[in-house]
N, C-alpha and C positions, 0 to 999 in steps of 0.2 A: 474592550468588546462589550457591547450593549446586551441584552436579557437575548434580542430579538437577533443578534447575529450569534448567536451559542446552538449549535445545530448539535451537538452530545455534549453533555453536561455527567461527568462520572465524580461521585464524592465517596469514598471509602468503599470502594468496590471491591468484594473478595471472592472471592473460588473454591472450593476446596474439591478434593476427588479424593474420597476417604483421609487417611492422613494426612496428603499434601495438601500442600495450600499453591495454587497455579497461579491465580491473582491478590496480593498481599496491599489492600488499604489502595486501591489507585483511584488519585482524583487529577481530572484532567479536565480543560474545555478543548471544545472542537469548534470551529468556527467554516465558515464558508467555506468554498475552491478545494483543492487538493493536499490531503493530510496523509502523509508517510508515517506507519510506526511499524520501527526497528528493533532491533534486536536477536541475539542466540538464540540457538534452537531448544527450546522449555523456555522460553523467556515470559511466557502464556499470550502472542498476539492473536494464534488461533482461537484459544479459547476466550479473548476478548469481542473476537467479532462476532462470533458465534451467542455471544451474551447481546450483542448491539444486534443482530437478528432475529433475537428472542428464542433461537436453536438451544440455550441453554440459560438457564437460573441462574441468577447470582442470587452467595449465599449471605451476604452483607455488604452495607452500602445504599447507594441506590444510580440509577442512570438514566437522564429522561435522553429522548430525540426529538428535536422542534418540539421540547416544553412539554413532551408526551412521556410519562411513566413506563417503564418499559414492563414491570412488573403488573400493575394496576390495568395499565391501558394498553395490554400485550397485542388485540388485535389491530386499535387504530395505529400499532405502531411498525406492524407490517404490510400497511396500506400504504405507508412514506418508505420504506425502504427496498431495492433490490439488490442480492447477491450473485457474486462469481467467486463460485469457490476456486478450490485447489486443481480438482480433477473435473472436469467440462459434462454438465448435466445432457446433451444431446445426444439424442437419439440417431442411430448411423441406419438405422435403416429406413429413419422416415425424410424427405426431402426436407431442405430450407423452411421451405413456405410450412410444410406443415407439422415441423418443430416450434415454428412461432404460435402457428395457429392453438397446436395443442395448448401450451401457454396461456392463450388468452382464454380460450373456453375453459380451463381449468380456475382463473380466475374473474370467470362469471360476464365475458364478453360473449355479446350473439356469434352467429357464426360469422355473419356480415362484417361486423366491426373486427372481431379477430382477422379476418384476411384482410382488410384493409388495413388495421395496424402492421401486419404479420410484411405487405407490401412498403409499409411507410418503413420499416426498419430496414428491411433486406436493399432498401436503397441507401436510406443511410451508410450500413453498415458494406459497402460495395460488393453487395452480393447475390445484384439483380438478376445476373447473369446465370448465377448458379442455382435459381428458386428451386429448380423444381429437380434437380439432382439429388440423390441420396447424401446425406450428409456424411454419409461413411465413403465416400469418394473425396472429402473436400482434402486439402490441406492444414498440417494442424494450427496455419496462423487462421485460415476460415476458419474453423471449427470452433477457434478460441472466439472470432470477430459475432460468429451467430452466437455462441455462448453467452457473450455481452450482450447481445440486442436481448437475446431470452429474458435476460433480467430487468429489460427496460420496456417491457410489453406493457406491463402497470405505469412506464411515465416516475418513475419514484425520484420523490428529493433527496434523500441519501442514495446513494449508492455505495457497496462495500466491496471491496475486491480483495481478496485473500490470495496472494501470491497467484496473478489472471496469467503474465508472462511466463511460468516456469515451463521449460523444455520446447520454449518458440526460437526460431533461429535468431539473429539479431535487426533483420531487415522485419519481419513478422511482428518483432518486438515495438519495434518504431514506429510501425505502422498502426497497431495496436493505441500507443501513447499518443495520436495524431486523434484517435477518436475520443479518450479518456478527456484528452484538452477540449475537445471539443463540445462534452455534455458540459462541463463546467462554464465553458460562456454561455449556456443555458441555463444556468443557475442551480444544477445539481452539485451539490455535494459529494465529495468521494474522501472515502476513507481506503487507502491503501496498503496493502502488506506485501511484502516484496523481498526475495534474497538476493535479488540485484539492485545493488544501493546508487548506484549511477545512475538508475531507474528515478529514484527518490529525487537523486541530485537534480534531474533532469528535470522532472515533473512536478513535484510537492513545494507548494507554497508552504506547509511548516513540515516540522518533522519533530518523531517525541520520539523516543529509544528506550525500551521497555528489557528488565534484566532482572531474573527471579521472583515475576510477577511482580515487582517496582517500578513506579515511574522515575528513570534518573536524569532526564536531560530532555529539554522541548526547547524547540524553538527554529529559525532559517535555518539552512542549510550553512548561511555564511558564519549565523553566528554560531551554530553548534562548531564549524572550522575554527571561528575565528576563540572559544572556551574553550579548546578540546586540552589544553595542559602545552600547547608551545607548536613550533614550528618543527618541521622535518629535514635535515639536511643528509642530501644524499650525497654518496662519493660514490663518484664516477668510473668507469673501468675506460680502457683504450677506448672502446667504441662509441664512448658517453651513456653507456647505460648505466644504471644503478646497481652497485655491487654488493654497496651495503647505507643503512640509515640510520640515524642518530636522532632523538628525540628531544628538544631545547624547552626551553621553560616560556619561551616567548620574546622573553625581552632581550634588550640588544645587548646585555653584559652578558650574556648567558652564551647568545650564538658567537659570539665574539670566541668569548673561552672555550667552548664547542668547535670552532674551527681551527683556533692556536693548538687546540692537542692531537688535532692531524698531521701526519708528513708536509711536509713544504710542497712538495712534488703533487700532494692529492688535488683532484680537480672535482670542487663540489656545486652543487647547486641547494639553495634553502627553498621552501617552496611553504603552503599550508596544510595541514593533513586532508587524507580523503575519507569520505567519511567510512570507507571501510575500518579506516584508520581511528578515526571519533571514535568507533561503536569499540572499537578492541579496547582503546586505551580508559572509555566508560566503565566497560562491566570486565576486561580480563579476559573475553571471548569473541572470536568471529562472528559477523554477523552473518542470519541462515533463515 
């Protein structure tokens, strides 16, 4: 990765919140496209974005974005970034159009140009139809889709999203992931945080997995499957589902011996873990 595709650059980055320590020494690169970080619940990813936002200080270390100090050059570095948090900053009682709208004028657009962004998104974001309805009538996969656009009024080259899908149905979710793909062939950046790792699987060109404010594991999707500590072999019940699973070291002497200490009679399949699976057998915990 050249100087010029390193879009977060974090070197001994720490946290603290009185006695704890939230973020412990993390140095990481970011690079283009779509980047998943995992990990348990205190594993500090909230409090990581919220540092790449400039929402909060770090207390050692240091983290630029696009070559920008986050610290030193805190406001040119909320000029390149937009967020979507946890819980959806829109307003329910103002319509579509003038949820965007407010946005733009709040960041220093004429009225003019905000409505006309305010129209370029709400079509993007397929929700021409609904401009001018209160956003407290939408549905919460709309609400989440205008959410997004809110954060792309400025146009920003990072973009951050902090768990965007939590409590959308599963067609909402998708639909959701159809637009995220879709800033990134426009060359936006996106940093993702998500308790739906199928989500990650789905979407994220890398993935790093973060556990007691440590970095322990970066990299594809395939290869974190294919590091995670071995293969998964499940035995089968009557119906072929999975009754119970076994965890192999990888290699073929290992499943070998792995499947001779089952009954004769058991009906198995070996498969590679999921990274629900990765993230447990990483840090000890579910990921959340």
């Amino acid at each position: 990765m050249t100087y010029t595709d390193q879009v977060l650059v974090l070197t001994d980055v720490t946290k603290r919140f009185g006695a704890h320590t939230v973020l412990d020494g993390v140095s990481w690169r970011v690079g283009p496209g779509i980047t998943a970080l995992l990990g348990p619940n205190g594993a500090g990813k909230t409090t990581l974005v919220r540092i790449v936002s400039t929402l909060e200080r770090l207390d050692g270390g240091s983290l630029s974005v696009l070559g920008h100090d986050v610290a030193r050059e805190r406001r040119t570095v909320q000029q390149l970034i937009g967020l979507t948090g946890q819980h959806t900053a829109v307003d329910g009682m103002l319509s579509g159009t003038e949820n965007l709208v407010m946005v733009g004028r709040l960041l220093g657009l004429s009225r003019l140009d905000a409505r006309r962004r305010a129209g370029e998104l709400l079509a993007q974001f397929d929700l021409a139809d609904a401009a001018r309805r209160r956003a407290g009538t939408y549905s919460g996969g709309m609400r989440r889709r205008l959410d997004l656009a809110m954060s792309l009024v400025r146009a920003p080259r990072v973009l951050l999203l902090d768990e965007p899908t939590t409590g959308l149905d599963p067609r909402s979710r998708r639909a959701l992931w159809e637009q995220v793909r879709r800033l990134t062939d426009d060359g936006t950046a996106v940093l993702l945080t998500t308790q739906y790792l199928e989500e990650a699987d789905a979407l994220a060109d890398r993935i790093a997995v973060l556990d007691s404010g440590r970095l322990v594991a970066e990299g594809t999707a395939a290869e974190l499957k294919a590091g995670a500590g071995g293969d998964v072999v499940e035995v089968l019940d009557e119906h072929g589902q999975p009754s119970d699973t076994l965890t192999t070291d990888g290699t073929a002497g290992h499943v070998a011996s792995v499947l001779r200490s089952l009954p004769g009679s058991a009906r198995v399949q070996v498969r590679r873990p999921t990274l629900d699976e990765v993230v447990l057998q990483l840090t000890g915990k579910e990921a959340a």
